[in-house]
C-alpha positions in Angstrom: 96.7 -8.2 80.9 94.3 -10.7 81.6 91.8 -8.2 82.0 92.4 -6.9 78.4 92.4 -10.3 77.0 89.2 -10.6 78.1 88.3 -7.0 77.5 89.5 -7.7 73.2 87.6 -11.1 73.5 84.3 -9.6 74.5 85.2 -6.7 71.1 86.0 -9.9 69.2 82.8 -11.5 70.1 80.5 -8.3 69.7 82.3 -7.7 66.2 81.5 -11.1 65.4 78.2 -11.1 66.1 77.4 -7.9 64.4 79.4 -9.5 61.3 77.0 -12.2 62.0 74.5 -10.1 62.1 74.5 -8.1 58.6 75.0 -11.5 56.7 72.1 -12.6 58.3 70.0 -9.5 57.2 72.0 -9.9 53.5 71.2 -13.4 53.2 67.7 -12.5 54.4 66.8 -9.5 51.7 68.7 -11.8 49.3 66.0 -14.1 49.8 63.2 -11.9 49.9 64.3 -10.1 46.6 64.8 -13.6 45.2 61.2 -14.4 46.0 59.5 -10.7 44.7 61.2 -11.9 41.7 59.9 -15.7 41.3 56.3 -14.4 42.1 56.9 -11.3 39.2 58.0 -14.2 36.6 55.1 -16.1 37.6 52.9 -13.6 37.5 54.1 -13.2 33.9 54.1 -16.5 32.8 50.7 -16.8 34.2 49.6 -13.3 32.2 50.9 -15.4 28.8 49.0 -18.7 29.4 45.5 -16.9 30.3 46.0 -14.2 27.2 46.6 -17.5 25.6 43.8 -19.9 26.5 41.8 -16.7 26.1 43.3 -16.1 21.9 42.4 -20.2 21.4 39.4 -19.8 23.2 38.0 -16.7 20.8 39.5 -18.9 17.8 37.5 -21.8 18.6 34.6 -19.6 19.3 35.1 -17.7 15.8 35.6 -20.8 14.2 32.3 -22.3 15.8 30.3 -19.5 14.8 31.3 -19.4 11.7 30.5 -23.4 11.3 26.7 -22.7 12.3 26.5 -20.1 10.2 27.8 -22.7 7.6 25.5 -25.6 9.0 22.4 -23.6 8.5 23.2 -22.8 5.2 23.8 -26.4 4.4 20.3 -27.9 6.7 18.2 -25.3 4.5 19.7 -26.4 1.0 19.1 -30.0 1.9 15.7 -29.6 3.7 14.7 -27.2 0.5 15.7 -30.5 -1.8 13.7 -32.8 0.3 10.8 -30.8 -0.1 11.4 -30.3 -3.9 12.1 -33.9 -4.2 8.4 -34.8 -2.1 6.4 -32.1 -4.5 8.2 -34.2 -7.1 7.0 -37.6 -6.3 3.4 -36.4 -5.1 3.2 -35.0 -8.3 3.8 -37.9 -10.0 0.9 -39.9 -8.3 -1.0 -37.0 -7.5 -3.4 -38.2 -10.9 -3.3 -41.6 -9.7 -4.6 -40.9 -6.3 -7.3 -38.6 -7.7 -8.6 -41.4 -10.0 -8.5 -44.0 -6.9 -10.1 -41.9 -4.8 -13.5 -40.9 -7.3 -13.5 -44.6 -7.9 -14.1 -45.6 -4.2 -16.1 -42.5 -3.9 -18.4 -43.1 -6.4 -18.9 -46.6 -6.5 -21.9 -48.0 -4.5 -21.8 -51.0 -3.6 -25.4 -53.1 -2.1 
């Protein structure tokens, strides 16, 4: 009897461990799913926020180029008044200046 006892102890054990055993390897692919699946989401998320960045980042370039395009038109019209506005003035003198400058030319002095 005593030999069986020991005999169903040493079944009892073995069963035990082998129970043991498969929650182990259970808990273990539990895990390692659990894992494949955090890094897929991530992966994901991550996929969204750099097609993001990327849209704002062709938005603000668009937007950008667009402005210079803008900005030159605006630099020429103001530059093209300047000059309009110096032709203007010069004009205005331009008599004046002649005259001053014959006088000094042609008058000799001893």
């Amino acid at each position: 009897m005593e030999v069986n006892r020991g005999q169903g102890g040493i079944q009892q054990l073995l069963a035990a461990e082998q129970e043991a055993q498969h929650i182990v390897n259970a808990a273990r692919n539990a895990k390692m799913a659990r894992l494949k699946q955090a890094k897929e989401e991530a992966e994901k998320e991550i996929a969204e926020y750099r097609a993001q960045v990327e849209k704002e980042f062709q938005r603000k370039l668009a937007e950008s180029s667009g402005d210079s395009g803008a900005n030159v038109k605006r630099l020429e019209q103001e530059t093209e008044a300047k000059i309009h506005h110096l032709k203007k003035e010069a004009a205005k003198i331009s008599d004046d200046v002649v005259k001053m400058l014959l006088k000094h030319v042609t008058t000799v002095k001893n």
